[in-house]
C-alpha positions in Angstrom: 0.0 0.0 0.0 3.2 2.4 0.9 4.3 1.6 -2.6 1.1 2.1 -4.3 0.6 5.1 -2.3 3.8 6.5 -4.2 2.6 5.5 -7.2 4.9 2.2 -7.6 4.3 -0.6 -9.7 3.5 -3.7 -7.2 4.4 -7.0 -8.4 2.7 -10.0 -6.1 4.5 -13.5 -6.4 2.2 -15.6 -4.7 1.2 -19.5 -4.0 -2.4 -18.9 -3.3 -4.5 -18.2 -5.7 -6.8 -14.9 -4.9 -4.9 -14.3 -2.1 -4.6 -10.5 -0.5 -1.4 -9.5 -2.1 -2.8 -11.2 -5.5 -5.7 -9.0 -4.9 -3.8 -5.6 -3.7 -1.1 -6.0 -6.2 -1.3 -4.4 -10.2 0.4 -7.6 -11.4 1.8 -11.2 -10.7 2.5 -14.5 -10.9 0.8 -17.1 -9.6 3.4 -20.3 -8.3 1.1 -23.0 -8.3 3.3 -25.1 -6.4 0.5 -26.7 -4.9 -1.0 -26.6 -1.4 2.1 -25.4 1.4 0.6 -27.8 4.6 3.5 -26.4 7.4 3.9 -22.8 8.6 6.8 -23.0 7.6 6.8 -23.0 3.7 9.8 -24.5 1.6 8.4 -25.5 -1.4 6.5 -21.7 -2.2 10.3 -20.3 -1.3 12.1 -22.3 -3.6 9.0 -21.7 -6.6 9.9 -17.8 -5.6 13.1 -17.8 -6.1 12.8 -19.1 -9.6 10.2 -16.8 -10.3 11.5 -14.4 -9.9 14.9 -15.6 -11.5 12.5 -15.7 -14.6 11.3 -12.6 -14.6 14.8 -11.0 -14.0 15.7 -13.1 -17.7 13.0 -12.0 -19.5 13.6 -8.3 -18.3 17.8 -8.8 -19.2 16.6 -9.8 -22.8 13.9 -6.7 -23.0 16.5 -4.3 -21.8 19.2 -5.6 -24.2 21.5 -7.1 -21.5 21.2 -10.8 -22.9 21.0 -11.8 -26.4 17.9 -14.7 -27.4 21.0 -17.1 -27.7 22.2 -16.2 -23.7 18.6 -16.7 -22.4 18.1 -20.3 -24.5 21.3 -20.6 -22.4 19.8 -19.6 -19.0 16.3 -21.7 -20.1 18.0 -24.6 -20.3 20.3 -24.6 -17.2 17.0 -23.3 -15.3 14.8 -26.6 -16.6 18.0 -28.7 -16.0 18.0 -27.7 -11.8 15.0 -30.3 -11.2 17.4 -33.1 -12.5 20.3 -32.1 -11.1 18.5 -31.9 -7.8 16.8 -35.8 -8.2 19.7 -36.8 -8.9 21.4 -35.8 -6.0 19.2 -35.9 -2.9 19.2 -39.4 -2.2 23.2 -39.1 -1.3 22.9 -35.8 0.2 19.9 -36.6 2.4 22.1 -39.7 3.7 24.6 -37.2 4.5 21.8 -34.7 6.5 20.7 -37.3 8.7 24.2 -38.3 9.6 24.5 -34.6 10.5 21.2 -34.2 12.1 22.1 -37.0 14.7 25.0 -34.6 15.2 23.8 -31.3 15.9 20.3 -32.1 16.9 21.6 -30.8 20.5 22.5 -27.5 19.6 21.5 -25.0 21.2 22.8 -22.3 18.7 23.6 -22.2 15.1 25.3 -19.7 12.9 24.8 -19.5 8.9 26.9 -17.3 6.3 26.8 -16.8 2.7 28.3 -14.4 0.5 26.2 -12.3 -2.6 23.5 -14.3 -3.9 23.6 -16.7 -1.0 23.4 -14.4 1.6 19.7 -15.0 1.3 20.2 -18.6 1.6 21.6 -18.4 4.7 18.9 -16.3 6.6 16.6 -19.1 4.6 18.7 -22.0 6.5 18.8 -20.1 9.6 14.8 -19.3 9.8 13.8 -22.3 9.0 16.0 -24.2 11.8 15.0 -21.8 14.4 10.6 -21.7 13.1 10.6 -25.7 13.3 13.7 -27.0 15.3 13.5 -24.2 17.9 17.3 -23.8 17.9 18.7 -20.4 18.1 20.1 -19.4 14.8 21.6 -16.4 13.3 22.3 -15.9 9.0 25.0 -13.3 8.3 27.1 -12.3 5.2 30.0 -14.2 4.9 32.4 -10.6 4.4 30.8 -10.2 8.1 32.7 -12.7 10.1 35.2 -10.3 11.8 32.7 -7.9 12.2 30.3 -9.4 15.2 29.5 -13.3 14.5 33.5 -14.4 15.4 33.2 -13.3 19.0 29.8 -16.1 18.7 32.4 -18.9 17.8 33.0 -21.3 20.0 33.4 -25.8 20.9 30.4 -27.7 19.4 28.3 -24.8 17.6 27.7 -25.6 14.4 28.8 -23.0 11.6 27.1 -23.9 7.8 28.9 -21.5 5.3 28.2 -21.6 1.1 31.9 -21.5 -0.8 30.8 -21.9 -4.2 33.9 -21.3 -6.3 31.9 -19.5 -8.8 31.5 -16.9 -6.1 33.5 -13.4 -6.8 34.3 -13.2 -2.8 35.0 -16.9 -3.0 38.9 -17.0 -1.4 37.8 -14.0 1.0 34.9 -17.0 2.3 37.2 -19.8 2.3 39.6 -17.6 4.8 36.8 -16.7 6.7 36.2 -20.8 7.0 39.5 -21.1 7.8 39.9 -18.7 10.9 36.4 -19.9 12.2 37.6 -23.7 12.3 40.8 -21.8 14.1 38.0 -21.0 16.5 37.0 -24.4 17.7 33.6 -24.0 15.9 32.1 -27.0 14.3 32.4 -26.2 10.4 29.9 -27.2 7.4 30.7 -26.4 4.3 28.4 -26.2 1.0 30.6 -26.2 -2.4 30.3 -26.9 -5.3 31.3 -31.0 -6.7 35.0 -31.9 -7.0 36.1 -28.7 -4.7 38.7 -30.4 -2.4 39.3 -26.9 -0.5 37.4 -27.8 2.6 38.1 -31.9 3.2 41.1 -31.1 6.0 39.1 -27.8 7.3 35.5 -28.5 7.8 33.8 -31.4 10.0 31.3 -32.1 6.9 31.2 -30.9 3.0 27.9 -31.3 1.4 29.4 -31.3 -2.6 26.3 -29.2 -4.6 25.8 -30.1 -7.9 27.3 -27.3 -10.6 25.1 -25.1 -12.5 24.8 -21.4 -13.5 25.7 -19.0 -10.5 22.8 -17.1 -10.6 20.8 -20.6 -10.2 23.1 -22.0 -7.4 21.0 -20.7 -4.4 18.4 -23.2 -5.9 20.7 -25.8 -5.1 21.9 -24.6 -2.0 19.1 -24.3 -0.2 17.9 -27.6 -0.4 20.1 -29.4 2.0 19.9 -26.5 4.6 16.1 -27.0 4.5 16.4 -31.0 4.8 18.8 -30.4 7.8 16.1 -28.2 9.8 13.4 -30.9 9.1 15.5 -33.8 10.0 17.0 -32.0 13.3 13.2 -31.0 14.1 12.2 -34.6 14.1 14.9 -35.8 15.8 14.0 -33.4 18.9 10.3 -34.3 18.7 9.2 -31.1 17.6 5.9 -30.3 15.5 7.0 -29.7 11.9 3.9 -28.4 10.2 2.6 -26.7 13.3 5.7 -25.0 15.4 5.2 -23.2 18.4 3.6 -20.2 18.5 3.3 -19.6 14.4 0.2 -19.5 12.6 0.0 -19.6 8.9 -1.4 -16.2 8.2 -0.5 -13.3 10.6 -2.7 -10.3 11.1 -0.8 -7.0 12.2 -2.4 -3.9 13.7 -1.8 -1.3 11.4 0.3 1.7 12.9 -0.1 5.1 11.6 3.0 7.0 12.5 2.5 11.0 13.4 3.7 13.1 10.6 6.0 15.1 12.6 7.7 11.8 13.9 8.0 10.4 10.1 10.1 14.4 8.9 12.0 14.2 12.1 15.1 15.4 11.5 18.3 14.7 13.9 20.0 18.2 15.3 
């Protein structure tokens, strides 16, 4: 309404069909990724992301940045991420559960990821903390120094994305490095055949390799199995946590005028 009010274009990217931002918005896209049961949703996040990922490729191609040739490209490697994804979750989800058993006594968890999965990690952080009830904390990865170190200690678990396609990629993999230095129990996510990690981290979940801008796709999926696993382990309600509903209503607050133009002397 804020944005409307300043005569924005509003874009809704929605599961439910008629929904209020479908209604309140001046376009969309509907996900259709089917009813979301538990509070907290996975598969409407995921449907999102690509979405939006669409929409961002049919906009590069309008504006001129990529050719017809670059987006048949980036249509392929998009349709390709199922596969990829089939084909890998029955050896990573052995791996989760191994982990799960591990760190299902945490009482704290910390998550980093660097550009484009930065968002992952406050994805993998809300969702262990909404079903698992575990303290956790996302943060970019360029952060570590600057807060989350003086957070590292014996036993709490530390998941971090390196994907090597990353710009920031040997900044991260330092970052890992002085972390572990810290006692704190290291995961890394990488990308297949990346060997960086195998004498640094206690686990490396090997992601399969696609486009970077797809990655988070990838990414996300074992950090989502982890909190689900972990949840189940400590007898916790997955579709219904604690204290979560599936819609939320908010009072609406109308700030004075005066308090909005404040200006700081």
């Amino acid at each position: 309404r804020i944005a409307q009010a300043h005569k924005a274009l509003t874009i809704g990217v929605v599961n439910v069909v008629g929904s209020s931002i479908a209604r309140s918005t001046d376009a969309g896209v509907y996900l259709h990724a089917g009813p979301e049961i538990g509070v907290a949703s996975t598969k409407a996040f995921t449907g999102q992301v690509m979405a939006l990922l669409m929409i961002a490729l049919q906009l590069a191609v309008q504006r001129g940045a990529l050719t017809e040739e670059q987006l048949n490209s980036y249509s392929d490697a998009l349709n390709d991420v199922p596969n990829l994804i089939e084909k890998w979750l029955p050896d990573v989800d052995k791996q989760i559960k191994v982990m799960a058993k591990y760190f299902r006594l945490a009482s704290n968890a910390l998550f980093c990821g660097c550009g484009i999965q930065f968002p992952v990690s406050l994805e993998g952080a809300l969702k262990l903390k909404e079903i698992s009830y575990i303290h956790a904390e996302g943060f970019p990865a360029s952060e570590v120094k600057h807060g989350p170190l003086t957070l590292v200690k014996n036993f709490i678990p530390i998941f971090c994305i390196a994907m090597r396609s990353d710009p920031a990629y040997e900044q991260i993999k330092a970052n890992c490095e002085e972390m572990r230095c810290k006692d704190g129990a290291l995961i890394v996510l990488t990308d297949e055949g990346n060997d960086d990690f195998k004498q640094m981290a206690s686990f490396v979940i090997h992601c399969p390799v696609t486009k970077l801008e797809f990655e988070p796709l990838i990414t996300v999926v074992p950090l989502q199995l982890l909190s689900y696993y972990i949840a189940d382990m400590r007898g916790c309600s997955i579709d219904q946590p604690r204290n979560l509903a599936k819609s939320v209503t908010v009072e609406q607050v109308h700030l004075p005028l005066p308090w909005r133009h404040a200006q700081v002397r």
